[in-house]
C-alpha positions as CSV (number, residue, x, y, z in Angstrom):
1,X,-35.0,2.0,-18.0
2,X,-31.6,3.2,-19.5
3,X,-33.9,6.0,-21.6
4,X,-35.9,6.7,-18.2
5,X,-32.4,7.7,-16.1
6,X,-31.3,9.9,-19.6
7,X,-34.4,12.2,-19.5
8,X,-34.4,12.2,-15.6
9,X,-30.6,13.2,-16.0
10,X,-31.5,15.9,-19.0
11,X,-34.5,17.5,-17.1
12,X,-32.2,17.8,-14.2
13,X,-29.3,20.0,-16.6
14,X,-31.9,21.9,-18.0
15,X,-33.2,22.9,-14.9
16,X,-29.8,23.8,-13.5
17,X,-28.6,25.4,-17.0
18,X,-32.1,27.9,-15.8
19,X,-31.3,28.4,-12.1
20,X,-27.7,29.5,-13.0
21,X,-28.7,31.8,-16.1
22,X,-31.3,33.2,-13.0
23,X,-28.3,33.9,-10.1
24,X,-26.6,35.5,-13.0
25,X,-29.1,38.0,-14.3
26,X,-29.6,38.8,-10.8
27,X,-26.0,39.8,-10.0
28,X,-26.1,41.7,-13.3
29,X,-29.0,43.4,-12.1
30,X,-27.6,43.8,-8.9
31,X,-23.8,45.4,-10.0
32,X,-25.3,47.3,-12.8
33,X,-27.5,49.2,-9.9
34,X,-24.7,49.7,-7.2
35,X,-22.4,51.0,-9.9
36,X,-25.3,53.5,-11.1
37,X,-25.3,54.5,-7.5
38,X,-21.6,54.6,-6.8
39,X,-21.6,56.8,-10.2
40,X,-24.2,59.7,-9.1
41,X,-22.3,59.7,-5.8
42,X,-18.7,59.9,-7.5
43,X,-19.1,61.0,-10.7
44,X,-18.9,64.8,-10.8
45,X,-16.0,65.2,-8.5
46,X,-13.7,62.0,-9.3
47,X,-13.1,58.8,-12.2
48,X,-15.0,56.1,-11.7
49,X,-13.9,52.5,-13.0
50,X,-15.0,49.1,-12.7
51,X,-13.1,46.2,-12.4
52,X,-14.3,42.6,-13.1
53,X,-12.3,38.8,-12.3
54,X,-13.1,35.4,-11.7
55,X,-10.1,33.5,-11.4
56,X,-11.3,29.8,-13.0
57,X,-14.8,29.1,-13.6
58,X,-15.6,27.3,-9.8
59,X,-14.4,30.4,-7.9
60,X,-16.7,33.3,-7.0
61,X,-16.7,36.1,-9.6
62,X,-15.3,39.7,-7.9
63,X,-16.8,43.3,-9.2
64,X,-15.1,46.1,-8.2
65,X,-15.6,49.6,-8.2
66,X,-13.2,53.0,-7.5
67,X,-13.3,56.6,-7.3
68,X,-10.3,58.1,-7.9
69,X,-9.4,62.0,-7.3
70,X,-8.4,63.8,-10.4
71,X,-6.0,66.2,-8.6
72,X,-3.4,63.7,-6.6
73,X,-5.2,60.7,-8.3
74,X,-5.6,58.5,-5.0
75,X,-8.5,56.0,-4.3
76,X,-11.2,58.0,-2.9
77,X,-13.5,55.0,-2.0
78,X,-13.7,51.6,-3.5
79,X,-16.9,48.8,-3.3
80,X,-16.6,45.1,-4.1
81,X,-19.7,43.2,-4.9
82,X,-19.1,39.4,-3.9
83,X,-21.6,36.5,-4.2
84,X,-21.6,35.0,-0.6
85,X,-23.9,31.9,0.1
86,X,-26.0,32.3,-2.4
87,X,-26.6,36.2,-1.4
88,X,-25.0,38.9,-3.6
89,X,-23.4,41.4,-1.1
90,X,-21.9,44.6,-1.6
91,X,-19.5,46.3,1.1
92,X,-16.5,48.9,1.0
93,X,-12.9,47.9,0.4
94,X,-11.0,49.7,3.0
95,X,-7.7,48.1,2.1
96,X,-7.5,50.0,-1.2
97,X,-8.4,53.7,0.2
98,X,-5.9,56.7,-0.4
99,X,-3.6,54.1,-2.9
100,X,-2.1,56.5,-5.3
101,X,-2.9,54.8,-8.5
102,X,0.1,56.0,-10.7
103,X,2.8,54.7,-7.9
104,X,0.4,51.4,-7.8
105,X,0.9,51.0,-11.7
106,X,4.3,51.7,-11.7
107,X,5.1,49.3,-8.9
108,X,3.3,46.6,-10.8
109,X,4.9,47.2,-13.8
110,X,8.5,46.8,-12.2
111,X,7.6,43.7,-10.3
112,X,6.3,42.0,-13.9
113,X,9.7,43.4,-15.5
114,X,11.8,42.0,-12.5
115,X,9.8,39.3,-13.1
116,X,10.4,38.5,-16.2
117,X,14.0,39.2,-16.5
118,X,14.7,36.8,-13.2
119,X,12.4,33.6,-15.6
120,X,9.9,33.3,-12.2
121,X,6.5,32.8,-13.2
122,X,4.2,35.6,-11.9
123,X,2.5,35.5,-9.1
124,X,-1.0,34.3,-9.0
125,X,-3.0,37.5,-8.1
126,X,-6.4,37.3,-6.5
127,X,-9.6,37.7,-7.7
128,X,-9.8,40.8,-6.1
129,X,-6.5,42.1,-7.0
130,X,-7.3,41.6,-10.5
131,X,-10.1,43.8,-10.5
132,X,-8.8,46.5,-8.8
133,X,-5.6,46.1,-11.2
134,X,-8.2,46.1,-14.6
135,X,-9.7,49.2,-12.6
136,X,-6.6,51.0,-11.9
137,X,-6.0,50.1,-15.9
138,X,-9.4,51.6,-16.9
139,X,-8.7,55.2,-15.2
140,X,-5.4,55.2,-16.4
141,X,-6.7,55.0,-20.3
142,X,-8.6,57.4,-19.2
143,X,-6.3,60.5,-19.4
């Protein structure tokens, strides 16, 4: 019986183990093609990055993507894909539109500074404000 309940318990990992390597080919599939699209539509005119965070390994993983005008280097348009309910969505991230990246990088780098000299423990960032901070890092290496 005690065998019986071990197999039942193994079958039953194995077949999650599958259905979570499936969700997350899909969502490869799916970011690799919005950011093939968000390329051909920005990438003559402006930078393109991507940024990438999950914040612990329970939390929904965050992908996203800038354009960033090479004259006055401000955020010309910027997509996040999310997994939401099972459904991998992608949708514009208003907030982050016409942020001049430079002042953006300099402000972080003050706060960590302040931060560090004052012994506070930095703040815990979202997963969205990671990627757009690993972006903003990308297009910045860029130059």
């Amino acid at each position: 019986m005690f065998i019986l309940i071990i197999g039942v318990l193994i079958i039953f990992c194995i077949l999650l183990f599958i259905c979570y390597s499936y969700m997350q080919n899909q969502r490869s599939k799916y970011v690799s093609q919005m950011y093939k699209e968000f390329k051909e539509q920005y990438g003559a005119n402006a930078k393109v990055a991507m940024g990438f965070s999950q914040t612990n390994v329970f939390s929904k993983a965050m992908t996203l993507m800038i354009a960033v005008n090479p004259e006055d280097h401000r955020v010309i348009d910027a997509w996040a894909v999310t997994d939401n309910d099972m459904e991998i969505e992608g949708r514009t991230c208003a907030e982050y539109l016409g942020i001049d990246i430079n002042k953006y990088a300099e402000d972080v780098r003050k706060r960590s500074d302040k931060d560090l000299l004052m012994r506070k423990p930095t703040q815990i960032k979202t997963a969205k404000e990671k990627a757009f901070a690993m972006a903003v890092m990308q297009i910045l290496n860029q130059e």
